[in-house]
N, C-alpha and C positions, 0 to 999 in steps of 0.2 A: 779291472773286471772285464770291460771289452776292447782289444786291440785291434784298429784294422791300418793294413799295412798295404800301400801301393795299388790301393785296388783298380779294379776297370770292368767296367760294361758294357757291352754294344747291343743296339737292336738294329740290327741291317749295317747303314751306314750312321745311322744317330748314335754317337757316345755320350753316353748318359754318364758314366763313372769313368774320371781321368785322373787316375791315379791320385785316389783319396786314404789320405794318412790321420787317423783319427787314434785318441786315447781316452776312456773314460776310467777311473778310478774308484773305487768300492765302494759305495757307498755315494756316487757323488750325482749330484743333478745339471748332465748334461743337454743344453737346449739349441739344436741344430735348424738355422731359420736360410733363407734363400728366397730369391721368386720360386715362381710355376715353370717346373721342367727342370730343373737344375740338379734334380736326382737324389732328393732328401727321402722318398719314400723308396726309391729304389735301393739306398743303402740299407736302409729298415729291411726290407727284404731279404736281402743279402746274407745280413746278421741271421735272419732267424733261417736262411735257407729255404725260403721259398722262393727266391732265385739265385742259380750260381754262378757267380760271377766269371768274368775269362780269367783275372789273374790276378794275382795279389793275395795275402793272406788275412782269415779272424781269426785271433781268439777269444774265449769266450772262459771268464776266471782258472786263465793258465791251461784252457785244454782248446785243440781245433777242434773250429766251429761244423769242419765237414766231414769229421770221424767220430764212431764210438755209436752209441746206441741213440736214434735221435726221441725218441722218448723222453728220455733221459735229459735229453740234451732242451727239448721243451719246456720239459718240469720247470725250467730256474724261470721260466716268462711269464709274463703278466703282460697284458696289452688293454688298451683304452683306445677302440676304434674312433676314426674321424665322426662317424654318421649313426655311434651309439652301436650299432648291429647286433640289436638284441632280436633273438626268434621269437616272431611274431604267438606263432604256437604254442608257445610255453609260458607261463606263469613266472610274475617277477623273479620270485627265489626260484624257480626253477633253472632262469636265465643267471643270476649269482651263483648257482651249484653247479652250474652245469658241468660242471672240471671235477668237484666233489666227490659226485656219483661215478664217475670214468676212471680209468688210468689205474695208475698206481693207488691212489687214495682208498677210491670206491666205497665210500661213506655210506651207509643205511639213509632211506629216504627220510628217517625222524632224525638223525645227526647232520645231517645235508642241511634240512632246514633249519633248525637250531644258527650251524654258523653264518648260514645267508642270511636269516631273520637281523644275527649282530653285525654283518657285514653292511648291511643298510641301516642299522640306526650308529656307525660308525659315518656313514658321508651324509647323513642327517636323514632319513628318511624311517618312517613311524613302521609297526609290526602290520596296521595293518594295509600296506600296499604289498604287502607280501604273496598276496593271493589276488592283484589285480595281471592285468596283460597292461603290453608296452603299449599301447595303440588309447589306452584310459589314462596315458601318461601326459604330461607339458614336454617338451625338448629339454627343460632345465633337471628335471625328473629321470627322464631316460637315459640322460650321463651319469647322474648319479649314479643308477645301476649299474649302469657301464662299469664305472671305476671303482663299485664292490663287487662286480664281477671279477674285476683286474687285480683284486686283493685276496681273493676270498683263499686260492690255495698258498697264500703268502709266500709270493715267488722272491726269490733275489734280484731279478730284473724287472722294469716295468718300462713298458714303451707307452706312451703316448701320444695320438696323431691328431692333431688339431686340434686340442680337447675342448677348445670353448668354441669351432665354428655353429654358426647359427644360433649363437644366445644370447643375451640382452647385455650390456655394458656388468649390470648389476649382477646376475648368476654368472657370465663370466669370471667375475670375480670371487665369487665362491667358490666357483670349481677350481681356480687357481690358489685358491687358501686352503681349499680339499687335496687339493695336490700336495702340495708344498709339506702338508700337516702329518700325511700317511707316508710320504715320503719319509720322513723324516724320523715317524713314530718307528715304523717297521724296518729303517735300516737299509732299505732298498736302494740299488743303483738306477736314476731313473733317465731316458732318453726319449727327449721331445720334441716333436715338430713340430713349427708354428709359424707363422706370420704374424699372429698378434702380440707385440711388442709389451701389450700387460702381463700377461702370461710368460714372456721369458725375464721381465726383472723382478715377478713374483715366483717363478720355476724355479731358472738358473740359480749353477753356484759359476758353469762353466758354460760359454758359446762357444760354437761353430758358426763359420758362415761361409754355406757352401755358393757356388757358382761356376759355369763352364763346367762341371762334372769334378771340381777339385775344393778343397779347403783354403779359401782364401784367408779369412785368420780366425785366429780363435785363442781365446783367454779368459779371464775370471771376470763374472759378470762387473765387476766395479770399474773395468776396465775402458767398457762397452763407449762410452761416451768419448773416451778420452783417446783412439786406438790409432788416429792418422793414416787409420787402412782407407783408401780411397772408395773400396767398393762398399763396405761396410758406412762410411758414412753417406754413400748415396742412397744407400738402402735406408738407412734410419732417416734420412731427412726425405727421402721420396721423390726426391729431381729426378728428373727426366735427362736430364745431361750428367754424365761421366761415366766411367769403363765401362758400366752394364748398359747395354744397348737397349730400348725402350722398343719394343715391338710395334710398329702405328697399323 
């Protein structure tokens, strides 16, 4: 479903993307983990062309990522922001329609709500918050929305960017059951950032693990434990000592 081939990025002299080779397959739950800087959101980017990279190729289900109508080329995304980024201004189902009402769809404001009202009692949440604002919400609450916002025009792709930072051990782990469960229900190829380790063996089918701007390995989550990739198991055990350099 999405191919990227040799990629690269610079900002000045900083190389963020060092010719990164990545493969996700239809349907599958790819979870891309790294420190801070190593260029997981800049890939994200990348993909969906809000930035372009110097060189290397996407594709995006057998067509490039940087031709053709990009509309079009939108439609298949779904995304689950880091920090919720629901509009303040707007009313829960408002913020789940909001794709609904626009674009190609362009839904009636009584069909709009209809599928927001089932899109949230999909990732557990009652009819009526449907008519509150995100600011009357918990943080456990306004991902929720998030991720029926991320469903509601039932894209083929869904990206996810830290989906559980800032939640309790416990709704963490729901929203990673939430993940895993719509993922799964609707067929969707889903790609995720994260640092937290419950989240990628409740995500994953398949890891990434980026560093220095490249793919240092990557395989099927069962794999994860057993990988004798050096960098990979500094990261999982959290030393301070080996390849990746500990900033003091």
């Amino acid at each position: 479903m999405i191919t990227v081939e040799n990629l690269h990025k610079a900002f000045g002299d900083n190389r963020v993307l060092n010719g990164v080779d990545m493969s996700i397959g239809k349907g599958e739950s790819m979870v891309i983990i790294g420190g801070s800087g190593t260029g997981k959101s800049v890939l994200l980017k990348c993909i969906l062309g809000l930035i372009t990279p110097d060189s290397g190729t996407i594709t995006v289900n057998g067509k490039d990522a940087t031709k053709g109508d990009r509309d079009t080329f939108l439609a298949q995304f779904g995304m689950l922001f880091q920090g919720g980024a629901l509009f303040d201004s707007l009313s829960v189902w408002q913020n789940v329609a909001f794709r609904l009402q626009r674009g190609p769809l362009k839904l009636s404001k009584t069909d709009a709500r209809d599928v927001a009202i089932e899109k949230l009692r999909r990732v557990g949440l009652k009819s009526d918050v449907a008519d509150r604002y995100p600011a009357e919400l918990s943080g456990g609450m306004q991902k929720r929305v998030g991720l029926a916002r991320a469903i509601a025009a039932e894209p083929q792709i869904i990206f996810f960017d830290e989906p559980t930072t800032g939640l309790d051990p416990i709704m963490s782990g729901v929203i990673n059951d939430l993940i895993r469960e719509i993922v799964v229900e609707i067929g969707a190829t889903a790609m995720t950032i994260t640092h937290d380790m419950s989240s990628v063996r409740a995500i994953a089918d398949q890891v990434a693990m980026l560093h220095d701007g490249s793919v240092q390995w990557t395989g099927p989550i069962d794999q994860l434990e057993h990988s004798n990739n050096p960098y990979l198991d500094q990261f999982l055990n959290g030393r301070a000592e080996g390849p990746i350099e500990a900033v003091r």
